[in-house]
C-alpha positions in Angstrom: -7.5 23.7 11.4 -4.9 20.7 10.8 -8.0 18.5 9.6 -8.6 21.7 7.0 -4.9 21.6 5.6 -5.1 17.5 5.5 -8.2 18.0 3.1 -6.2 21.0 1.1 -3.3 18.5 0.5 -4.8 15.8 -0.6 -7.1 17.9 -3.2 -3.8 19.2 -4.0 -2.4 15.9 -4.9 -5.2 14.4 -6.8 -5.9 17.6 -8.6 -1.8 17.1 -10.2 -2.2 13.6 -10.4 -5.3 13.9 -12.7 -3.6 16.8 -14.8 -0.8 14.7 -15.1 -2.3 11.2 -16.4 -4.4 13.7 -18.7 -1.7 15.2 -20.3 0.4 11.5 -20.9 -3.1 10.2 -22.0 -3.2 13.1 -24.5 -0.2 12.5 -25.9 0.1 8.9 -25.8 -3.5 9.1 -27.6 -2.0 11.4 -30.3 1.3 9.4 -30.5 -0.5 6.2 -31.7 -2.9 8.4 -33.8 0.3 9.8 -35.9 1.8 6.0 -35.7 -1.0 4.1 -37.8 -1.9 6.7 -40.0 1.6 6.4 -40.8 1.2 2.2 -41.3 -1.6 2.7 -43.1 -0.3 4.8 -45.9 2.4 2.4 -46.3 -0.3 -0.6 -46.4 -2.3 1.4 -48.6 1.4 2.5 -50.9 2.2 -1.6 -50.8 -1.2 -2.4 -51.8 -1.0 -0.1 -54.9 2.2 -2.3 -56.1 0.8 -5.6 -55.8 -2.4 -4.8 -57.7 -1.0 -3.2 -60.6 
């Protein structure tokens, strides 16, 4: 039985370890998304006033 709870433990901890680097992934993924489609509206405004 102790070998059984050993197993449970560890499946335990890798399962919240892999829900957790998925969730800072997700949001670190849709952090940087926001960030340079922010830069490159202001790029894209800057280019506008050099052209014309």
């Amino acid at each position: 039985m102790k070998m059984n709870e050993k197993i449970y433990k560890v499946m335990d901890g890798a399962g919240l370890t892999s829900l957790v680097l998925g969730i800072v992934t997700i949001i670190f993924g849709v952090t940087t998304g926001v960030l340079l489609i922010i830069n490159a509206a202001k790029i894209l405004k800057a280019k506008k006033g050099i052209l014309i």
